[in-house]
C-alpha positions in Angstrom: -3.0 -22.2 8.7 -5.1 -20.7 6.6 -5.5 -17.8 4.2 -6.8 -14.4 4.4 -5.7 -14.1 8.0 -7.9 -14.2 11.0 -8.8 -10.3 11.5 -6.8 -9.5 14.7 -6.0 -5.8 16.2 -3.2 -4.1 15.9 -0.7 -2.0 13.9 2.1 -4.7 14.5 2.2 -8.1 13.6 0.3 -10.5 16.2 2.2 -11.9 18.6 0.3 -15.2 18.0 1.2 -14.8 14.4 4.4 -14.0 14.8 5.3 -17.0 16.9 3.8 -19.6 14.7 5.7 -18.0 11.4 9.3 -18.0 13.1 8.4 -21.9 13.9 9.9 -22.8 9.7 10.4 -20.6 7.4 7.7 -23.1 5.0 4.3 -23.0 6.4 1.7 -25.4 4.7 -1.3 -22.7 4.4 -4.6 -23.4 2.7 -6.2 -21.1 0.3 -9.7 -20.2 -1.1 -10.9 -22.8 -3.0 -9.1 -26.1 -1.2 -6.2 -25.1 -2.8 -2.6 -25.7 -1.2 0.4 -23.6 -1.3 3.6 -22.9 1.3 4.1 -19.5 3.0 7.5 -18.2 3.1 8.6 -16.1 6.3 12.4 -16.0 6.2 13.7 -12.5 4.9 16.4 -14.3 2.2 13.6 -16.4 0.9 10.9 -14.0 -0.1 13.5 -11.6 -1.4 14.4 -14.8 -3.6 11.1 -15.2 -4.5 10.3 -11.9 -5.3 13.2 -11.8 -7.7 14.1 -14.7 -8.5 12.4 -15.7 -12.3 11.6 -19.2 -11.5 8.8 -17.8 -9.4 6.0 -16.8 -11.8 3.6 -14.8 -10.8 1.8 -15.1 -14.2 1.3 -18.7 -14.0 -1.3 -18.4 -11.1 -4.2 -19.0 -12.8 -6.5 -18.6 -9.6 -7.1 -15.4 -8.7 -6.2 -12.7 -6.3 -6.5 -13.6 -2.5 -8.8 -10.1 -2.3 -11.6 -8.8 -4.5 -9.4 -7.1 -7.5 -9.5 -9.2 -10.8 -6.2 -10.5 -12.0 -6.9 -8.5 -15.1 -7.3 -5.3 -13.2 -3.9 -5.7 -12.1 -1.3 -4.8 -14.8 2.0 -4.7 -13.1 1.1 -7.1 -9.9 0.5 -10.0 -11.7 2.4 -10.1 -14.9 6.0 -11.4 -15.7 8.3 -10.1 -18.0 8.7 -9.1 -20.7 4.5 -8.0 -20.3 5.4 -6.5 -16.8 8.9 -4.7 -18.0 7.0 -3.1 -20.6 4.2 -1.6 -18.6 6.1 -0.6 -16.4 9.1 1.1 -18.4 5.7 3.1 -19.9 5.1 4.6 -16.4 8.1 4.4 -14.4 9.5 8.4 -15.6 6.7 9.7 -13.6 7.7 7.7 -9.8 11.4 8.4 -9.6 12.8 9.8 -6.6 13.5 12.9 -8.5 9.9 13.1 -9.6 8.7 12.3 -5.8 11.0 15.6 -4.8 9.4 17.8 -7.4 6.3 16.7 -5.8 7.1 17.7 -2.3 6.2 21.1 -1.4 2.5 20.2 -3.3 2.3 17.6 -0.9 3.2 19.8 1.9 0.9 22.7 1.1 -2.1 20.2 0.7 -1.1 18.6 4.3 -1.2 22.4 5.4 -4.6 22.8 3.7 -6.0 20.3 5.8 -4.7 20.9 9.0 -6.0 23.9 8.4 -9.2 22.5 7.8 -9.3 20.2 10.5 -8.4 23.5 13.2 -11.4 25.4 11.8 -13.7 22.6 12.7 -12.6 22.2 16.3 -10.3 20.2 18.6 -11.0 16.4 17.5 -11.4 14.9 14.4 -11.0 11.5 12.5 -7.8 11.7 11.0 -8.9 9.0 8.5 -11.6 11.0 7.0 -9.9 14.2 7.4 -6.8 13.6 6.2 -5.5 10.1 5.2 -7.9 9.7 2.8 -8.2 13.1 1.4 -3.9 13.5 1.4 -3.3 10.3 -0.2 -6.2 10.7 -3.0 -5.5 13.9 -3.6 -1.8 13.6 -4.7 -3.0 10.8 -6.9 -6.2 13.1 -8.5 -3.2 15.3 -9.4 -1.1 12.9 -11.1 -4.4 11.9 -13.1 -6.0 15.3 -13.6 -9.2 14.0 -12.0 -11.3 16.2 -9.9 -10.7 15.8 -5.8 -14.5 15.3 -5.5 -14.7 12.2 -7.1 -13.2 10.7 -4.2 -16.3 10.1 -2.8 -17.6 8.4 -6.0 -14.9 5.9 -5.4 -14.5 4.8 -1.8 -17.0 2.1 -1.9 -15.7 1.0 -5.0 -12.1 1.1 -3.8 -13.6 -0.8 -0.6 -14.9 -3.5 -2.7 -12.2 -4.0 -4.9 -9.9 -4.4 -2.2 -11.9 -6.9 0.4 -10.9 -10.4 1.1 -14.7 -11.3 1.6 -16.0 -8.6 3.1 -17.9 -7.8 -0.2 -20.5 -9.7 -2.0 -19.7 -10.4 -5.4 -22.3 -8.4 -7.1 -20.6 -5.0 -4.9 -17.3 -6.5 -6.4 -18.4 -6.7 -10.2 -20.2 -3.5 -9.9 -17.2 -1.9 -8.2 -15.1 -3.2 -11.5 -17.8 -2.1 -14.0 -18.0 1.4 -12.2 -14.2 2.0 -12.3 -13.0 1.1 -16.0 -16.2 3.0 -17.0 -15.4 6.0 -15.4 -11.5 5.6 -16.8 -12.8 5.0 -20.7 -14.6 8.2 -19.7 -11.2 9.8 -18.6 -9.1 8.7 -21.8 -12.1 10.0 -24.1 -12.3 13.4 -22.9 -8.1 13.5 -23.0 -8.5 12.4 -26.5 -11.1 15.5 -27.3 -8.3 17.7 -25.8 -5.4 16.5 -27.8 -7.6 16.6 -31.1 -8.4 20.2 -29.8 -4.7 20.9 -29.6 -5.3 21.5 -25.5 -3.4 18.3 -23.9 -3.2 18.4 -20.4 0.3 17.7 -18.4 -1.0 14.8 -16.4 -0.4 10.8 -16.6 -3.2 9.6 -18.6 -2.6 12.3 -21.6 1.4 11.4 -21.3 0.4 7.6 -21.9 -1.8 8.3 -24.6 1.0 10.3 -26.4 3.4 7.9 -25.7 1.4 4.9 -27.2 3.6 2.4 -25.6 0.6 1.2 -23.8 -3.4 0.3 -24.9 -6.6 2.0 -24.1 -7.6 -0.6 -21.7 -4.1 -1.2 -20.7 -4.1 2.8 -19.3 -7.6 2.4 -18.0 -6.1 -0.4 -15.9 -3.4 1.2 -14.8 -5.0 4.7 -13.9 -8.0 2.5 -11.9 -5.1 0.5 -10.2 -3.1 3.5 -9.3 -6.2 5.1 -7.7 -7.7 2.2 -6.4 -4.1 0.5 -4.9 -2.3 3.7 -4.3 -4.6 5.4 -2.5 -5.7 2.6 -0.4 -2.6 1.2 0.7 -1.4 4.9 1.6 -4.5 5.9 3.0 -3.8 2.9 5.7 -0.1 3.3 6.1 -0.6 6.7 7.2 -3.0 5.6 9.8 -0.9 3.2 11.2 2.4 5.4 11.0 0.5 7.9 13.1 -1.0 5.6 15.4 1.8 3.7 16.2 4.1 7.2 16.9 1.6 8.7 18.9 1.9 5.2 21.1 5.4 6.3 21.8 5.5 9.8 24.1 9.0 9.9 24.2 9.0 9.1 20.9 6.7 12.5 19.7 8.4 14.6 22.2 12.1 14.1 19.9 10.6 14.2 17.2 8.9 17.5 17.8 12.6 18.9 19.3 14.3 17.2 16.1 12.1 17.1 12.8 15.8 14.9 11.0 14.3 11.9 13.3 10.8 11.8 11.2 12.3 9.9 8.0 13.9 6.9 10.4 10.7 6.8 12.4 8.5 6.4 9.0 11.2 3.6 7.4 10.9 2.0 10.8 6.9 2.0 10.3 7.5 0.3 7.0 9.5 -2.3 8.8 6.9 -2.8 11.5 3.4 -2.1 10.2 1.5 -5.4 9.6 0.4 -4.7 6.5 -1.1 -7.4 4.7 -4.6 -8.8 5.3 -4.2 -11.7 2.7 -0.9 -13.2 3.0 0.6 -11.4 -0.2 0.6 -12.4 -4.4 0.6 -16.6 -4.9 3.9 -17.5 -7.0 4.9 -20.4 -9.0 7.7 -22.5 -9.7 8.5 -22.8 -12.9 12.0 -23.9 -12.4 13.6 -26.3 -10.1 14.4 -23.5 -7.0 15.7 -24.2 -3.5 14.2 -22.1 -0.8 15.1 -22.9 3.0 17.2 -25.8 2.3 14.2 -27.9 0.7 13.9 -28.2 -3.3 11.0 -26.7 -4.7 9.6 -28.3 -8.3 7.4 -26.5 -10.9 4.2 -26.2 -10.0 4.3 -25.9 -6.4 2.7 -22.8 -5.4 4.8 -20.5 -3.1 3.2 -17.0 -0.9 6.2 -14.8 0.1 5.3 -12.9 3.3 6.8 -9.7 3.4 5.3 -9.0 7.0 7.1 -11.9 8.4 10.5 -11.2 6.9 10.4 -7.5 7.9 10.1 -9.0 12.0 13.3 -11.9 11.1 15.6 -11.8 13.9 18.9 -12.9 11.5 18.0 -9.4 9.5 17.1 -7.4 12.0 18.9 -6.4 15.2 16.2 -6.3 18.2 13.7 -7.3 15.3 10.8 -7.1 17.9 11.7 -3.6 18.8 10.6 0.0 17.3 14.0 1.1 16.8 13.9 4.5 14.1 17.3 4.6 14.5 18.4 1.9 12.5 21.9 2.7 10.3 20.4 -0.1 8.2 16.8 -1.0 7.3 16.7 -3.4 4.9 12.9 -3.9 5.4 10.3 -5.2 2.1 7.9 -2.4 3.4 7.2 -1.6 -0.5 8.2 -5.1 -1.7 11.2 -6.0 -3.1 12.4 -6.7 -6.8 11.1 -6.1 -9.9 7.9 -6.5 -8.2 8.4 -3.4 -5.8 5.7 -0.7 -5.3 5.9 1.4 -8.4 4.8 4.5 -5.9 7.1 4.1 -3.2 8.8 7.2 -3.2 5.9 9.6 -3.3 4.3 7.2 -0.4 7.5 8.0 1.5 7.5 11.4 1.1 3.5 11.7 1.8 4.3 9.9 5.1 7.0 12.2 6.2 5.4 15.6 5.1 1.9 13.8 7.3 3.9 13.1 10.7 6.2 16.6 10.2 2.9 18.2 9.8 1.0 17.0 12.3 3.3 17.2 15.0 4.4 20.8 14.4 0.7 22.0 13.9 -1.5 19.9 16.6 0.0 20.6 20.0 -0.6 17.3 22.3 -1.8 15.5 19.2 -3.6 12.1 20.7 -5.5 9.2 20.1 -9.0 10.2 21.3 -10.6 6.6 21.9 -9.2 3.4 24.0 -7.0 1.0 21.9 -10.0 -1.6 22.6 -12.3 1.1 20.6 -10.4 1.5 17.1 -12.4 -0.8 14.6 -9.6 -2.4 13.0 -10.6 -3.2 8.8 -11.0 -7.0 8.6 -11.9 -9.3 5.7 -9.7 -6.6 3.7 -6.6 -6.8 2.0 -5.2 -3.7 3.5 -5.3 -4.1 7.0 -5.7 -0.3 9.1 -8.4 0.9 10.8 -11.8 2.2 9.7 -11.3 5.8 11.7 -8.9 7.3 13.9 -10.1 9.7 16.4 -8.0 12.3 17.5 -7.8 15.5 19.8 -5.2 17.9 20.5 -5.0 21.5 22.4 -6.4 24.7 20.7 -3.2 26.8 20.0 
């Protein structure tokens, strides 16, 4: 097998896929470059490699699978203690607590939207329309960047984030584009602290703080923009796409709104997610993962998507089931590693289905399944736009 994946449709894992990772839980896979490594598919093992500290993610020296430079990635490729530090610096602002606070904001611009989208017609692509402008805009708020800069990043957010799809002169100009614009960012927070005007958002807060470097905050406010908004962008799609699929499924949870947060923890469970295969660890330290002994140096690729479909986790594991009493899913990772943003992606998904559902009556897909242009050669799998009608109210 080899890595990126093959671009195949679909919001769930491929069936083809799916068959050849339940075959061992240790797949020999071959990576960019001729190099070797084993992808892991049970659900124990990749929690045990994404927590376990004889699996380095530090020590690959190789590169990302996808266009973003290692260096561009403060928290995804670092160990501790560089990793507990950056993010102890950050963490205050992506509790649950701080993702509840958020809430109604996220619900009013979700309104905002809609409301947009109604003016406008019947149809729209849901990916231009809303994904992408929802999941930006909460992020432009926690920076204190303007909303219209949004489309002064999407191509270089698209670049950063392809597995090939890019050349590599996009790719370096993407990365030159985006730390510039962030040194550009800290400068003029700089001016307003000096003018005794600090703002209330994340980058001023860091710079207070000084637990954290200039191009340490640059790196982090061009990684949340660039990884938050892309993977939320796309798990929205999907989430959407994947409910509307399922009549009966919209008809309840119209009647019964409770049923949205099971259906959106399900999605995280069954959304295939990951374009690349996931973040090359490792060993460092003698480790034993699926019965065979693994020695330092071997390099291991837990796959999150593959553990989220393993039948000794997951009851009726190749079913949408959102009414799971347990979901132990690694939709947002697992570990120290976990997505740093999870809770406000959570609560962006549920407000987006709640919303939609209660303000587009016979909210549908508007093209043939065959039609979607799924994103290949990406790391973020989704689709490119989502066409969508519903009835005038």
């Amino acid at each position: 097998m080899k890595l990126p994946f093959d671009a195949r449709p679909g919001v769930a894992l491929d069936p083809g896929y799916l068959t050849l990772l339940r075959e061992t839980p240790l797949i020999p896979v071959d990576l960019p470059g001729d190099r070797k490594a084993l992808l892991v598919t049970s659900h124990d093992d990749v929690r045990t490699v994404l927590a376990d500290d004889r699996f380095s993610r530090e020590a690959w020296h190789n590169g990302t699978l996808f266009a973003r430079r290692s260096e561009a990635l403060a928290l995804v490729t670092s160990d501790a203690p560089t990793h507990t530090r950056r993010r102890r610096a950050v963490q205050s602002w992506f509790t649950h607590r701080q993702a509840a606070a958020a809430r109604p904001g996220i619900e009013r611009l979700a309104e905002d939207l809609i409301d947009g989208m109604e003016k406008d017609g019947s149809t729209a692509d849901l990916v231009a329309r809303f994904s992408v402008p929802l999941a930006y805009g909460v992020i432009c708020d926690m920076l204190a960047v303007p909303v219209s800069d949004v489309e002064l990043f999407l191509p270089w957010v698209n670049a950063m984030m392809s597995a090939g799809r890019c050349t590599k002169e996009e790719v370096d100009a993407a990365h030159t584009h985006m730390y510039a614009y962030f040194e550009t960012q800290l400068a003029e927070r700089r001016e307003a602290m000096a003018a005794g005007t600090p703002g209330e958002d994340l980058l001023t807060a860091l710079l207070q703080s000084g637990e954290l470097s200039d191009v340490e905050i640059s790196t982090f406010g061009l990684g949340l923009m660039v990884a938050g908004g892309e993977t939320t962008t796309n798990f929205l799609s999907c989430c959407v796409l994947e409910i509307l699929a399922r009549p009966d499924l919209v008809a309840a949870l119209r009647e019964d709104p409770s049923g949205i947060p099971g259906a959106v923890d399900e999605c995280l469970r069954w959304v295939w997610f990951n374009g690349t295969g996931g973040q090359p660890h490792v060993v460092v330290e003698e480790a034993d993962l699926a019965g065979t002994r693994m020695c330092p140096g071997q390099v291991v690729i837990p796959l999150t998507d593959a553990a989220n479909r393993d039948p000794s986790v997951f009851e009726d594991a190749d079913e949408f089931r959102t009414d799971r009493a347990a979901n132990p899913h690694m939709g947002f990772g697992y570990g120290r590693h976990m997505c740093l943003g999870a809770a406000h992606a959570r609560v962006e998904a549920e407000v987006a289905v709640a919303a939609l559902l209660r303000r587009l009556p016979h909210l549908s897909v508007a093209v043939e399944p065959d039609q979607l242009e799924w994103r290949d050669r990406m790391f973020i799998r989704g689709v490119w736009s989502l066409p969508v009608a519903w009835c005038p109210r």
